[in-house]
N, C-alpha and C positions, 0 to 999 in steps of 0.2 A: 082093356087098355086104360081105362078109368084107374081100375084096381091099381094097376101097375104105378101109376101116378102119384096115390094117394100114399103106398107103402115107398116111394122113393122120397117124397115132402116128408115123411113121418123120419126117415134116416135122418134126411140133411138138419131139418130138427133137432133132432135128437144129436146129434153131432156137437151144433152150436150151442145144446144147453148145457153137456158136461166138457164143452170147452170154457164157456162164460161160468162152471163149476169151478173149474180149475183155476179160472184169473180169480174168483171171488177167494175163494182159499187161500190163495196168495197173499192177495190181499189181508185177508182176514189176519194170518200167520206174521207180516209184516206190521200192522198195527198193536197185535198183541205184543212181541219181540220189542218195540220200539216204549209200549207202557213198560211191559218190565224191566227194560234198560234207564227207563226215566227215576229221577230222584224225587221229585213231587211229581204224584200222578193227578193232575187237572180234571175237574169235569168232564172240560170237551174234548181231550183225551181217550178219557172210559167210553163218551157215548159215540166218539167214533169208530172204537173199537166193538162196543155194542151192536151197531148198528151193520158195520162188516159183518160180525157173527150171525145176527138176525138175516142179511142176504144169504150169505151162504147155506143157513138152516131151511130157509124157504125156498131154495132153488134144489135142493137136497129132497126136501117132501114133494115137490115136483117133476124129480127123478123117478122116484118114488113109484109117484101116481100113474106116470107115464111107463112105468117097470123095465128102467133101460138099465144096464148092466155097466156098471163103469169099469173098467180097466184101467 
C-alpha cells in the first residue's frame, strides 16, 4: 500500500514537472521571438531571455535525472 503511494506522488510529479517544462519553453520561445523582433537589443532584454533559457535547461536536467519520458 505504501508502494502504491509512492509510485502514484512520483506520476503526479512527474506530470507537474513537464507541464511547468512546457510553460517554461514557451516562455523561453516568446522572449527569444520578441529580442529578435526588437531593434536595439537591451541588456535586460538578453538577460531575461538568458535566464528563461537557463529555467528551462535546469528543469530539462531534472527531467533528465528523474528519467521521465516527455511526449
Amino acid at each position: 500500500m505504501l508502494f502504491s503511494r509512492k509510485g502514484k506522488l512520483k506520476r503526479e510529479f512527474d506530470e507537474k514537472l513537464v507541464e511547468l517544462m512546457k510553460n517554461t519553453r514557451d516562455d523561453w520561445h516568446d522572449q527569444k521571438n520578441m529580442a529578435d523582433m526588437s531593434v536595439e537589443k537591451s541588456p535586460q532584454l538578453e538577460a531575461v531571455e538568458k535566464m528563461a533559457e537557463a529555467k528551462y535547461f535546469y528543469l530539462f536536467k531534472e527531467a533528465r535525472e528523474r528519467k521521465i519520458v516527455i511526449k
